[in-house]
mmCIF file as gemmi writes it, N, C-alpha and C atoms, coordinates in Angstrom:
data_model
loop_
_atom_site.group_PDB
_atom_site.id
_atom_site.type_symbol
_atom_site.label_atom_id
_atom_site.label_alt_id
_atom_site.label_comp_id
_atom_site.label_asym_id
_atom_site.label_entity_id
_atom_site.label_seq_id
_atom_site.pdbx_PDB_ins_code
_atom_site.Cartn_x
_atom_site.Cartn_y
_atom_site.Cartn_z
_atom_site.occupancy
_atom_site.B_iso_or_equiv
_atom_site.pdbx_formal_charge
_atom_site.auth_seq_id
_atom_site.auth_asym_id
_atom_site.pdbx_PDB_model_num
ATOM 1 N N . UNK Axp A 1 ? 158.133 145.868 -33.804 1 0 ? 1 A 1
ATOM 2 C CA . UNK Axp A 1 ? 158.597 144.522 -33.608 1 0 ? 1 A 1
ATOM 3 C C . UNK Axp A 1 ? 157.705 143.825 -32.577 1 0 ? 1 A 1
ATOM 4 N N . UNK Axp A 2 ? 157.141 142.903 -33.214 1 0 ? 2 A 1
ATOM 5 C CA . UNK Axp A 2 ? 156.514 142.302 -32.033 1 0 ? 2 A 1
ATOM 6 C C . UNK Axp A 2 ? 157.196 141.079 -30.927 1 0 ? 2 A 1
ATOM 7 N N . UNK Axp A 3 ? 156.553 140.993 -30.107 1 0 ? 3 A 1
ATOM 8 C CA . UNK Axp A 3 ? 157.61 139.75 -28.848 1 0 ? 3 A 1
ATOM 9 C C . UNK Axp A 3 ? 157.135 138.855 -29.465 1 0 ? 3 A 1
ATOM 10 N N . UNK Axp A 4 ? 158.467 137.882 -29.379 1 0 ? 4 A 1
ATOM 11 C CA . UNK Axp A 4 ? 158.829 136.314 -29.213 1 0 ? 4 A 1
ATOM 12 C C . UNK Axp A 4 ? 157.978 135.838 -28.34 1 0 ? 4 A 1
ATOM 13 N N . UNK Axp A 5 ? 157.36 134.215 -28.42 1 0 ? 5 A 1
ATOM 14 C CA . UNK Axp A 5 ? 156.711 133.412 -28.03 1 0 ? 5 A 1
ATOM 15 C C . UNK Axp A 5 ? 155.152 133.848 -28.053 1 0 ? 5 A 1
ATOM 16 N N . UNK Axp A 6 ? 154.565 133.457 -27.163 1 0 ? 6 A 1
ATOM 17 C CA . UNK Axp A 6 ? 152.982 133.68 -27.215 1 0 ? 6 A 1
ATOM 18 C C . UNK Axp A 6 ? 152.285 134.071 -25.192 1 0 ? 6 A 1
ATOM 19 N N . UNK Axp A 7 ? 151.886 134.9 -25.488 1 0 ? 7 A 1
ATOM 20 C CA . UNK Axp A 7 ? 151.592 135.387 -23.914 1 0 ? 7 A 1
ATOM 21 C C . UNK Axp A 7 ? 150.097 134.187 -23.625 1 0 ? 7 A 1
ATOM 22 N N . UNK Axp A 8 ? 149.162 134.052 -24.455 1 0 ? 8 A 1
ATOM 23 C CA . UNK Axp A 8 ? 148.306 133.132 -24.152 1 0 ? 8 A 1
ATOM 24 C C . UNK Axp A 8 ? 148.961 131.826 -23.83 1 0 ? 8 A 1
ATOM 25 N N . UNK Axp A 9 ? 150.105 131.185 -24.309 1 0 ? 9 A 1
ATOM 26 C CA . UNK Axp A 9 ? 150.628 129.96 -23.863 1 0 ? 9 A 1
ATOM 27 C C . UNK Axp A 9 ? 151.446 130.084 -22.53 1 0 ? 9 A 1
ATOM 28 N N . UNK Axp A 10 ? 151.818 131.305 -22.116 1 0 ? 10 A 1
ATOM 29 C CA . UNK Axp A 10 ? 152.442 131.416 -20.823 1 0 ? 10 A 1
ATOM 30 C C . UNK Axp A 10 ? 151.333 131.274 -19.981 1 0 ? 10 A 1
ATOM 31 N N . UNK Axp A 11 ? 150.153 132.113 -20.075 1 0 ? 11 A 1
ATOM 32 C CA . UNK Axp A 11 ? 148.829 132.484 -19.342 1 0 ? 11 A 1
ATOM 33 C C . UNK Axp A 11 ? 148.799 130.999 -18.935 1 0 ? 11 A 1
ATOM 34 N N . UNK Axp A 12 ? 148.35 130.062 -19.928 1 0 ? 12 A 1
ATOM 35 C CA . UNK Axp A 12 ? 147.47 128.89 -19.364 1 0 ? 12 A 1
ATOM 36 C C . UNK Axp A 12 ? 148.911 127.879 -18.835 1 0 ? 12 A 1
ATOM 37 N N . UNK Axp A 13 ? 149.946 128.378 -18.878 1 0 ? 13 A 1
ATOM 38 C CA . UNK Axp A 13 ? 151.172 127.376 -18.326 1 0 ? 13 A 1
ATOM 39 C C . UNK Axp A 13 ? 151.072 127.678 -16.473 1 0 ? 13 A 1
ATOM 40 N N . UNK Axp A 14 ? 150.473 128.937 -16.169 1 0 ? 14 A 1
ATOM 41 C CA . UNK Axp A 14 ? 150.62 129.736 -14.688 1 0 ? 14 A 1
ATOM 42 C C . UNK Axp A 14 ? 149.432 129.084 -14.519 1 0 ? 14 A 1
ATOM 43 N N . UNK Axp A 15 ? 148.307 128.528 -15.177 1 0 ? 15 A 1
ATOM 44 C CA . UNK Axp A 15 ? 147.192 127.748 -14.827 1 0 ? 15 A 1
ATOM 45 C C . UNK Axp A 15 ? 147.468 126.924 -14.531 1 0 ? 15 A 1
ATOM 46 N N . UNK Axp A 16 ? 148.258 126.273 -15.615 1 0 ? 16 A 1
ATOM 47 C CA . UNK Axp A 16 ? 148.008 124.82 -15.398 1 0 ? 16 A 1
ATOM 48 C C . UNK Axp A 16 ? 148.949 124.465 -13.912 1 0 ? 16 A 1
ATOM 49 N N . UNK Axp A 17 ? 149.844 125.213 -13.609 1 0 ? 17 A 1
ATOM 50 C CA . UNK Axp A 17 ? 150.825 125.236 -12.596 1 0 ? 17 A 1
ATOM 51 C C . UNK Axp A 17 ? 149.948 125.516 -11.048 1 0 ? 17 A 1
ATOM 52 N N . UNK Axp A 18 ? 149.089 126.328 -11.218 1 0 ? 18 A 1
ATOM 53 C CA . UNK Axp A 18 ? 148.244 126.377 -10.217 1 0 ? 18 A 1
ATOM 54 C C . UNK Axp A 18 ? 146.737 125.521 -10.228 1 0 ? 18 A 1
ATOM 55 N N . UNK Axp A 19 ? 146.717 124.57 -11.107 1 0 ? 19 A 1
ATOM 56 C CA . UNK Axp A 19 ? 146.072 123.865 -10.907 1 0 ? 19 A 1
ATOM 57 C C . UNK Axp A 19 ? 144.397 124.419 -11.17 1 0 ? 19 A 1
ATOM 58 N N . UNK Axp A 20 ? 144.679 125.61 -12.251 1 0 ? 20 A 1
ATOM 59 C CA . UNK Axp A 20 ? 143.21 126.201 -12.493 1 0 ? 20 A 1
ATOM 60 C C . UNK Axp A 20 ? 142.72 126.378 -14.045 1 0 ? 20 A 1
ATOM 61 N N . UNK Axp A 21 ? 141.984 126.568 -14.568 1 0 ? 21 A 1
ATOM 62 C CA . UNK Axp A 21 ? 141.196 126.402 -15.729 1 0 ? 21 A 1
ATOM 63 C C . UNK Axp A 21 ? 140.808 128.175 -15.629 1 0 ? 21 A 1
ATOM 64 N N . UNK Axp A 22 ? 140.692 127.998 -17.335 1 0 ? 22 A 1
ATOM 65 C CA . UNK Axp A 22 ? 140.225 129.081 -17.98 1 0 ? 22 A 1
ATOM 66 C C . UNK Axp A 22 ? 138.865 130.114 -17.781 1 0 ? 22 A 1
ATOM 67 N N . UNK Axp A 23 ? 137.917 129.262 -17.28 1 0 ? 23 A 1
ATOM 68 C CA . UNK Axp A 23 ? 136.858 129.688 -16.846 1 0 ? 23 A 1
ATOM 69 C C . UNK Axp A 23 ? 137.142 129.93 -15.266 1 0 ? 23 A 1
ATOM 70 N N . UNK Axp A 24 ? 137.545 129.374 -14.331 1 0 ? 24 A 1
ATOM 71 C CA . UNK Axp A 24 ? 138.158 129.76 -13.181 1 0 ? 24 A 1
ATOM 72 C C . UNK Axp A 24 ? 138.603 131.425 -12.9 1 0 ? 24 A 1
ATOM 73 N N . UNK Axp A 25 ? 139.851 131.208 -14.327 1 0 ? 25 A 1
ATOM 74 C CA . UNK Axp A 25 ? 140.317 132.858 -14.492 1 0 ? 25 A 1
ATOM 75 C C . UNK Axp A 25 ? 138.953 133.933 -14.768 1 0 ? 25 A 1
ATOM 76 N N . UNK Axp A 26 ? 138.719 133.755 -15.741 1 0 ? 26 A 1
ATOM 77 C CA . UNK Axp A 26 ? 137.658 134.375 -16.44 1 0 ? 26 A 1
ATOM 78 C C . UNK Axp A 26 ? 136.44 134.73 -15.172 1 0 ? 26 A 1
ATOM 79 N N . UNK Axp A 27 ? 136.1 134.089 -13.925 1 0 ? 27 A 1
ATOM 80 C CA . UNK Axp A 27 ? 135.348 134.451 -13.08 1 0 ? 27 A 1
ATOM 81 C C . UNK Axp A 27 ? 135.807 135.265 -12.57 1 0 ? 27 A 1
ATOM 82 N N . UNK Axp A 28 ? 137.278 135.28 -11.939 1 0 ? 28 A 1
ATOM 83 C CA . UNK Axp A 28 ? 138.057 136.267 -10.791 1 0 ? 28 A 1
ATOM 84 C C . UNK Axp A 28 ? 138.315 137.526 -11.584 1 0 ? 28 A 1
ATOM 85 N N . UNK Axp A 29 ? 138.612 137.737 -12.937 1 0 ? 29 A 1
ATOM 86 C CA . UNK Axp A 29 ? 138.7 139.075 -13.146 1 0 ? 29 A 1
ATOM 87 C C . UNK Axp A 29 ? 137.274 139.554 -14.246 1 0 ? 29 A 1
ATOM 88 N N . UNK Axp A 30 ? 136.554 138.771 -14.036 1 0 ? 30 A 1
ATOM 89 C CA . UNK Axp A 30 ? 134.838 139.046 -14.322 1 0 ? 30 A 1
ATOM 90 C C . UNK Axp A 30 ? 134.465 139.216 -16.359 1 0 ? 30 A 1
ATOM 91 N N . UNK Axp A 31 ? 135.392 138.244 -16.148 1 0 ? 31 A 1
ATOM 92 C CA . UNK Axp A 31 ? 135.267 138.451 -18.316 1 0 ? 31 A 1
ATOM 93 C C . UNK Axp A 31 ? 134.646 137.256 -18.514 1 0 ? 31 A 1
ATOM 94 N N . UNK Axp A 32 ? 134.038 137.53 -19.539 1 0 ? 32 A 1
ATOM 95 C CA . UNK Axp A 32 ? 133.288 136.035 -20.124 1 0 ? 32 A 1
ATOM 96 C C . UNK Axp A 32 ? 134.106 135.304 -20.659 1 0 ? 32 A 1
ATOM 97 N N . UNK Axp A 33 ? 133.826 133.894 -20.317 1 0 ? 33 A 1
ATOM 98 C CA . UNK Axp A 33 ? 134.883 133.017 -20.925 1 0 ? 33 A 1
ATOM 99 C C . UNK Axp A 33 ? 135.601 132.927 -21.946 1 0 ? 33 A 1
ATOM 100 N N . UNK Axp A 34 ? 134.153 132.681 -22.894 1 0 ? 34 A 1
ATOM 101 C CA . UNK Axp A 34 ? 134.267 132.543 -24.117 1 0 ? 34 A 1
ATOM 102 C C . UNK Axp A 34 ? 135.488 133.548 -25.056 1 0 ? 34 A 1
ATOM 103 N N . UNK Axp A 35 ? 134.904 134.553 -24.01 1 0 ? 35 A 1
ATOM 104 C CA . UNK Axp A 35 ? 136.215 135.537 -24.487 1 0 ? 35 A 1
ATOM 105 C C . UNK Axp A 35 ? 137.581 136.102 -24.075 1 0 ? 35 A 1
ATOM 106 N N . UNK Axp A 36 ? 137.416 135.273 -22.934 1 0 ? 36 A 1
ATOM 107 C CA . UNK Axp A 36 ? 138.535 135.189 -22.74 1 0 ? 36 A 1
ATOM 108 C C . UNK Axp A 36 ? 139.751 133.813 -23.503 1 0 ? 36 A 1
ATOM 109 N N . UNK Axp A 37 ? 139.018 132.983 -23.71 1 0 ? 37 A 1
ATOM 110 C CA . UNK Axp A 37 ? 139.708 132.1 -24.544 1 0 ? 37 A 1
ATOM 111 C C . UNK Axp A 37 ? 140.282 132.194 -25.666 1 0 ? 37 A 1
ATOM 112 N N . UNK Axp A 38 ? 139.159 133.213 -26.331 1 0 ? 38 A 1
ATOM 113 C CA . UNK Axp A 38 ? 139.871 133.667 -27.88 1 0 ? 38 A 1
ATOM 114 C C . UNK Axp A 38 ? 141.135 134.334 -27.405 1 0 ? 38 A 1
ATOM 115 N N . UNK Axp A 39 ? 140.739 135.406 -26.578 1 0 ? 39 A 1
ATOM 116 C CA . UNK Axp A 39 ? 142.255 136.694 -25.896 1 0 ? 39 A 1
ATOM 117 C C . UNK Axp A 39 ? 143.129 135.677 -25.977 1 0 ? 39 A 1
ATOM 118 N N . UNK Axp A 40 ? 143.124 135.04 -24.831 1 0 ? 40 A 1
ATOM 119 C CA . UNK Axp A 40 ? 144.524 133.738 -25.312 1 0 ? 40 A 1
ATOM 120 C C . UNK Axp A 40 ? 144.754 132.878 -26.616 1 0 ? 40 A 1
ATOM 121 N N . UNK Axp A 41 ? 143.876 132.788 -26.77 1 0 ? 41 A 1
ATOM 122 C CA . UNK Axp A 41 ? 144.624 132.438 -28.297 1 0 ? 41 A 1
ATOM 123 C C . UNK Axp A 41 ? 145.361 133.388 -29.233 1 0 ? 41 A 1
ATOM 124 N N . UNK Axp A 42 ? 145.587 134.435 -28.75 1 0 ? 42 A 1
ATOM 125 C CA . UNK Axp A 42 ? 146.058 135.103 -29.703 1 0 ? 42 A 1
ATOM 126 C C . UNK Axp A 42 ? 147.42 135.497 -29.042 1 0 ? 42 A 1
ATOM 127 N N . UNK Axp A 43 ? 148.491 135.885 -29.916 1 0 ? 43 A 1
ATOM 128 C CA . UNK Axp A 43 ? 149.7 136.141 -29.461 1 0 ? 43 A 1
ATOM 129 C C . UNK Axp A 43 ? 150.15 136.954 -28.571 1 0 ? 43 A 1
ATOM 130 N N . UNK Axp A 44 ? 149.158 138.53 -28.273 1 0 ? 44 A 1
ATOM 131 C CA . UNK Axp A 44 ? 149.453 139.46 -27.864 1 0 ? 44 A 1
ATOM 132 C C . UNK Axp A 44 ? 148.296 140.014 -26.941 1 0 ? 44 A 1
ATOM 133 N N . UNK Axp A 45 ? 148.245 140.648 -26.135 1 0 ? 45 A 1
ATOM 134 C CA . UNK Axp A 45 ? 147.237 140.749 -25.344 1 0 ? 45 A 1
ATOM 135 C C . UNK Axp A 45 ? 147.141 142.155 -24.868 1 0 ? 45 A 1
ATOM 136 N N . UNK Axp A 46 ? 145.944 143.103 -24.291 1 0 ? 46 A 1
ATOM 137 C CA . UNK Axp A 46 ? 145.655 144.24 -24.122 1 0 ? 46 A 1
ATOM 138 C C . UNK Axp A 46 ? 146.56 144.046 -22.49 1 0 ? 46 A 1
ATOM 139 N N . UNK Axp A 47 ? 147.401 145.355 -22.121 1 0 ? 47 A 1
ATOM 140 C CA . UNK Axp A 47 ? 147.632 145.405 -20.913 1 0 ? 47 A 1
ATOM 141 C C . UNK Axp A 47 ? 146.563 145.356 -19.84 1 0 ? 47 A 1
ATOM 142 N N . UNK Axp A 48 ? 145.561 146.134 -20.251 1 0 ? 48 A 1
ATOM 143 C CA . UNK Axp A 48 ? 144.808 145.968 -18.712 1 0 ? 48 A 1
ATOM 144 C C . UNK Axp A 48 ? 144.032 144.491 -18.45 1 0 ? 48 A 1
ATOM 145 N N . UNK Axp A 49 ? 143.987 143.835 -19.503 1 0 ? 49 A 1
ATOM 146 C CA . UNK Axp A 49 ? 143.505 142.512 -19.21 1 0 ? 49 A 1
ATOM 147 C C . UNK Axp A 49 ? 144.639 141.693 -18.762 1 0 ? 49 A 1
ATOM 148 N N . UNK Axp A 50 ? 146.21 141.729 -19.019 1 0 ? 50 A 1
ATOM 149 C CA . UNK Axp A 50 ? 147.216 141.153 -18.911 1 0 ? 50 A 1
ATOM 150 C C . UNK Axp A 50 ? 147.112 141.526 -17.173 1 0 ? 50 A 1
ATOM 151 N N . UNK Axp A 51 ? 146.848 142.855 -16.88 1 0 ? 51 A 1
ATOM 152 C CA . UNK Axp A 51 ? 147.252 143.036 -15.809 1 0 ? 51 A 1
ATOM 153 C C . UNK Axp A 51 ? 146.181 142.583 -14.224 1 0 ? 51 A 1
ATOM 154 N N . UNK Axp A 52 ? 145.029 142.201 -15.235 1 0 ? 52 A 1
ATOM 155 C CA . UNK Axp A 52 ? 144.185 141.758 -14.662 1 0 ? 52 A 1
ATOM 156 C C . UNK Axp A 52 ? 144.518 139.944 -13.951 1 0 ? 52 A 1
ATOM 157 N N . UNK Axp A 53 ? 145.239 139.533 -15.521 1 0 ? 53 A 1
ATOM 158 C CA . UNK Axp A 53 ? 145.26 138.092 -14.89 1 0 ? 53 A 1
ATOM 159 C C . UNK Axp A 53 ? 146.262 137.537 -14.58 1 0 ? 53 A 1
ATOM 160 N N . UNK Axp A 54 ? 147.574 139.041 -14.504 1 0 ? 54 A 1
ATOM 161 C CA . UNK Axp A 54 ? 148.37 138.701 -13.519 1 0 ? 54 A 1
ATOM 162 C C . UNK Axp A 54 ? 147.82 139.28 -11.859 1 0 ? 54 A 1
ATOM 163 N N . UNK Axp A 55 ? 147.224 139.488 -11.973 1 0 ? 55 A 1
ATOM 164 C CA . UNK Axp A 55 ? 146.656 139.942 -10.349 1 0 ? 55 A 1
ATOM 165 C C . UNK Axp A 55 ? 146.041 139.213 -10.007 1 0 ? 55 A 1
ATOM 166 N N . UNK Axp A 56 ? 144.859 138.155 -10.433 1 0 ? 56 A 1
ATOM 167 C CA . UNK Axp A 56 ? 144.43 137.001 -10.263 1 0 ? 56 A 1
ATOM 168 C C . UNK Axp A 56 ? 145.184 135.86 -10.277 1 0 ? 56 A 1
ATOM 169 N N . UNK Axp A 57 ? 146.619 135.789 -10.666 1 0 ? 57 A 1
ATOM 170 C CA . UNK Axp A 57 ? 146.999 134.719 -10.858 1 0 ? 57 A 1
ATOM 171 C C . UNK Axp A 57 ? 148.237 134.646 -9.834 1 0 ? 57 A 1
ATOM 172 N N . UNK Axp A 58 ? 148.284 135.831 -9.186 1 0 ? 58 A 1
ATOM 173 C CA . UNK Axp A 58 ? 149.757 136.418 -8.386 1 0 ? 58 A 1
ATOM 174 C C . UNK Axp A 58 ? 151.134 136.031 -8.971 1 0 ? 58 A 1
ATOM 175 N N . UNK Axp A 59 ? 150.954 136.838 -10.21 1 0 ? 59 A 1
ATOM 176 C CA . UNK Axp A 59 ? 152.076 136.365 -10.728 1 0 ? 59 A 1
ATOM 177 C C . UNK Axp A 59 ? 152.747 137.401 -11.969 1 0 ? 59 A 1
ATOM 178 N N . UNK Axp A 60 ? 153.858 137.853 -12.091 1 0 ? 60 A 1
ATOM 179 C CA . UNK Axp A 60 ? 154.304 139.122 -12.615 1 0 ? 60 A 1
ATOM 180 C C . UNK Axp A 60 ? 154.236 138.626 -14.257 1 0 ? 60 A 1
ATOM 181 N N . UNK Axp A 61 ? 153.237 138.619 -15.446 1 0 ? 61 A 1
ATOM 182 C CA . UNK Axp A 61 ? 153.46 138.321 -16.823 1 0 ? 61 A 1
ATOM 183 C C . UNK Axp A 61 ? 154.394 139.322 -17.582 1 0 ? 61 A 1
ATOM 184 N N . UNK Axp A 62 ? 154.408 139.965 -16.82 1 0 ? 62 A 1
ATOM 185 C CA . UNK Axp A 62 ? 154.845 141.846 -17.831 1 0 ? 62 A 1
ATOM 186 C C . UNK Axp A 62 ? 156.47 141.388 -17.614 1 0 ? 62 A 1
ATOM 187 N N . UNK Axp A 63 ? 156.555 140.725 -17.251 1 0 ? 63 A 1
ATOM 188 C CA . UNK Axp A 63 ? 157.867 140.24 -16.744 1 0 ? 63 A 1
ATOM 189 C C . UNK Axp A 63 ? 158.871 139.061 -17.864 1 0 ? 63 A 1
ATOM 190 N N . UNK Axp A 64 ? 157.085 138.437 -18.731 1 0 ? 64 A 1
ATOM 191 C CA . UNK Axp A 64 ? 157.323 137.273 -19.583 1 0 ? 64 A 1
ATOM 192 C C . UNK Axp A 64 ? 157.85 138.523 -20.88 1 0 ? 64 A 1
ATOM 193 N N . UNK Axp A 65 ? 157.426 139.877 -20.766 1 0 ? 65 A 1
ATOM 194 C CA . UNK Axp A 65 ? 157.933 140.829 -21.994 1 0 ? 65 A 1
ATOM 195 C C . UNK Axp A 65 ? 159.206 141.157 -21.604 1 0 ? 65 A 1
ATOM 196 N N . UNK Axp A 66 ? 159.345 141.917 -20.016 1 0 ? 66 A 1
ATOM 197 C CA . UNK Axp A 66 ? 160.363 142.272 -19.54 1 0 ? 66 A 1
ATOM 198 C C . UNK Axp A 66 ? 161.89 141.441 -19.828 1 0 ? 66 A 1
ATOM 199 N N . UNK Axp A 67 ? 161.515 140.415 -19.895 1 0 ? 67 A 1
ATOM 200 C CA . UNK Axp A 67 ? 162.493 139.557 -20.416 1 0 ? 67 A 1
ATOM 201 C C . UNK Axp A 67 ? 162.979 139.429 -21.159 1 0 ? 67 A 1
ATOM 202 N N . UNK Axp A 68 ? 162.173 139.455 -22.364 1 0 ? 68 A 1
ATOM 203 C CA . UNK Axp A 68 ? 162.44 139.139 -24.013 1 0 ? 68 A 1
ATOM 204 C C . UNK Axp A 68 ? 163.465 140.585 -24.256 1 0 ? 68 A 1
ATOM 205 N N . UNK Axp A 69 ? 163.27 142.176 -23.932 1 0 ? 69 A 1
ATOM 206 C CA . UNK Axp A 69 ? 163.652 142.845 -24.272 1 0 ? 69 A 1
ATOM 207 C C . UNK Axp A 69 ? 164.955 143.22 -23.538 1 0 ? 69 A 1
ATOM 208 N N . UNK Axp A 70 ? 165.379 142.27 -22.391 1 0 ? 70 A 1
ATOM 209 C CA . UNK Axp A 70 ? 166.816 142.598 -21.649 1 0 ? 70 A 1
ATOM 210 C C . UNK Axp A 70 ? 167.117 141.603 -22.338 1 0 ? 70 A 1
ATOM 211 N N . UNK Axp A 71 ? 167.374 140.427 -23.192 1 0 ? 71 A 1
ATOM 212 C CA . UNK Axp A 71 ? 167.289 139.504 -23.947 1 0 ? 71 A 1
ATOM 213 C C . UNK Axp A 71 ? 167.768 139.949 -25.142 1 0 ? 71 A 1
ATOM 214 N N . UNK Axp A 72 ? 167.604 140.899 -25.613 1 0 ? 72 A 1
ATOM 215 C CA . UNK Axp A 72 ? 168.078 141.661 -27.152 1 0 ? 72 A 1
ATOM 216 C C . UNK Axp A 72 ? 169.348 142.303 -26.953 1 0 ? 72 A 1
């Protein structure tokens, strides 16, 4: 079963909230942009990159899953 909503649209909502851009992210945890943009576009995301740009972003995402499944 996969999770409800989209983790790339949460990602760039903690951006836009902190007032930072995609390439911004993409410097602090050292990924190329370009590819990091696709990663967000897509629904689901590798943990260690998730966990990457919640550590850059100081902010718990695993939490945006954690949710969905106390939620069921």
């Amino acid at each position: 079963m996969e999770p409800k909503g989209h983790i790339g649209n949460e990602i760039r909502k903690h951006l836009d909230k902190q007032k930072r851009n995609v390439m911004w992210l993409a410097d602090e945890i050292g990924y190329d942009h370009s590819n990091l943009t696709k990663q967000l576009a897509k629904p689901i995301i590798h943990t260690k990159l998730l966990y990457s740009i919640s550590d850059a972003l100081d902010v718990d995402l695993f939490a945006y899953y954690s949710q969905q499944l106390a939620e069921k």
